[in-house]
BATI-139955 format. One record per atom (N, C-alpha, C): x, y, z. Coordinates in steps of 0.05 Angstrom, whole numbers, plus 32768, in hexadecimal, padded with zeros to 4 digits. Atoms other than C-alpha are relative to their C-alpha. Last residue first. Layout:
XYZ...
REM end
This chain:
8012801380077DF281F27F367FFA7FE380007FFF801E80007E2482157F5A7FDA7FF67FF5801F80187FF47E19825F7F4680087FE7800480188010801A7E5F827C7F367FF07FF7801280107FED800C7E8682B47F737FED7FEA7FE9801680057FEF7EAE827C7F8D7FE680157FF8800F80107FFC7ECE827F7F4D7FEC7FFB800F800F800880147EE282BD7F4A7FEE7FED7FFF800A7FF07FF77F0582BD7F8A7FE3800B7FE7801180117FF07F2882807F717FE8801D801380098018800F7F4282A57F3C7FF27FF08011801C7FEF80147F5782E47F637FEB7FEF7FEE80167FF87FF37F7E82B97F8F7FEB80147FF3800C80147FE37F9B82937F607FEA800D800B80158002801D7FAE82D77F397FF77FEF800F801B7FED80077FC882F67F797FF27FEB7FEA80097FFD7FEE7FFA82B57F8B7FDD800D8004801080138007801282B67F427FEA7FFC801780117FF4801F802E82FC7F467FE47FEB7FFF80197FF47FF2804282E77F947FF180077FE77FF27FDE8000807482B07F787FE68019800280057FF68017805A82677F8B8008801C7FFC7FE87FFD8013806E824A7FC88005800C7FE67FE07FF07FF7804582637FF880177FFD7FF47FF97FED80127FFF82517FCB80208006800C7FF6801480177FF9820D7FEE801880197FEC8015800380237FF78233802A800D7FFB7FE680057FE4800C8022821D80707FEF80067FE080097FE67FEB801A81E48099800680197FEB8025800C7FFD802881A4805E7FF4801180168012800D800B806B81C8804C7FE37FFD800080127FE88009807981D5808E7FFC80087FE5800A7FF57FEB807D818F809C7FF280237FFC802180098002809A817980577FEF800F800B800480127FEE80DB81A1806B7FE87FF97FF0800A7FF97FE780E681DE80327FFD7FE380107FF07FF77FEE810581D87FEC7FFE8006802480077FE57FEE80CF81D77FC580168007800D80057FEA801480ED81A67F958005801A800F7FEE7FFD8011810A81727FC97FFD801F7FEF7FED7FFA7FE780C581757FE98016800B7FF480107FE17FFD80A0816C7FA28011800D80227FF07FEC801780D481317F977FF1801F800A7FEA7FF87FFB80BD810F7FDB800880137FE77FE6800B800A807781187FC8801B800180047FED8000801E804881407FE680147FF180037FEC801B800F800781338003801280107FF7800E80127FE67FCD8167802E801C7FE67FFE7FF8801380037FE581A680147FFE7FF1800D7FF5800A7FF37FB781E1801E80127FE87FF27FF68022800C7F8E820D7FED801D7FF880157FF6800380177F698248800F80097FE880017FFE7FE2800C7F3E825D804C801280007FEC7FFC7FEF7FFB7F118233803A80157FF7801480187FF87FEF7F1F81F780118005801A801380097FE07FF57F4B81E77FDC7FDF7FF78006801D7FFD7FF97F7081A67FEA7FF9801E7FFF7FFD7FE87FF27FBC819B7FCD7FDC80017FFD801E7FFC80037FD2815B7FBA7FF28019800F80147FF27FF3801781707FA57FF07FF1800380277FFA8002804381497F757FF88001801F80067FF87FE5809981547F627FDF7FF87FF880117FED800E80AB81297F227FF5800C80257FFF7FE77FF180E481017F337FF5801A7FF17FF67FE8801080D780D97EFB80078014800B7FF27FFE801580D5809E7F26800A800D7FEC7FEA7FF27FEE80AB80C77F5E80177FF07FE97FFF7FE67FEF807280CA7F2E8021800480127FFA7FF0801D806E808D7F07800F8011800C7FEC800F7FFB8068806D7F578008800A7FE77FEE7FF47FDF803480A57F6480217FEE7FFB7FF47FE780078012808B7F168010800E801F7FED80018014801480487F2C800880187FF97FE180057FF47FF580557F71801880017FF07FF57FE77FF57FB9807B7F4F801C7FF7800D7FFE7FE780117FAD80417F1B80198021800F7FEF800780187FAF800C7F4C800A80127FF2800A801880167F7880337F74801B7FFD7FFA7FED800680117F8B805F7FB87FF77FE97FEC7FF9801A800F7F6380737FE6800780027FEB7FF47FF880217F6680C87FFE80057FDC7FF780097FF280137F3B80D2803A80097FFA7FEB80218007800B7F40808E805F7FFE800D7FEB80087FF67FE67F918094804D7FE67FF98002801880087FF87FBC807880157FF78006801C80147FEC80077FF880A280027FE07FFD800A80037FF07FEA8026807480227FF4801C80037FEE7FEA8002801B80437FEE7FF98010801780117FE88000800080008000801280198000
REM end
């Protein structure tokens, strides 16, 4: 069982193969949850660690957005600020 698998997040065949694709190409990956009060990191990958540069730990405590450069940061947040603004139908 991969060490991704949790209640919240099970794991198919499929999803383990691509995670095991995944750290073989040392490809960094996120699972990152948006909910209020913005987008969090719930998973990442040893490569995505590596990448970022920072501990896992804080990492997975601070916002998804904190690594991103503040240009991109605003748009994001202007974009999801948008969104919540559509009708759910």
């Amino acid at each position: 069982m991969t060490p991704f698998t949790t209640a919240a997040f099970p794991l198919g065949e499929l999803a383990a193969a691509i995670l095991d694709a995944a750290d073989r190409a040392n490809i960094g990956l996120a699972v990152t949850l948006l909910e209020p009060p913005g987008a969090r990191n719930v998973y990442l990958r040893d490569a995505a660690v590596r990448l970022l540069g920072a501990p896992r730990e804080e990492l997975l405590h601070r916002p998804a957005v904190s690594v991103l450069i503040s240009e991109d940061q605003l748009r994001l947040e202007a974009s999801s600020i948008r969104s919540s603004r559509l009708p759910i139908s």
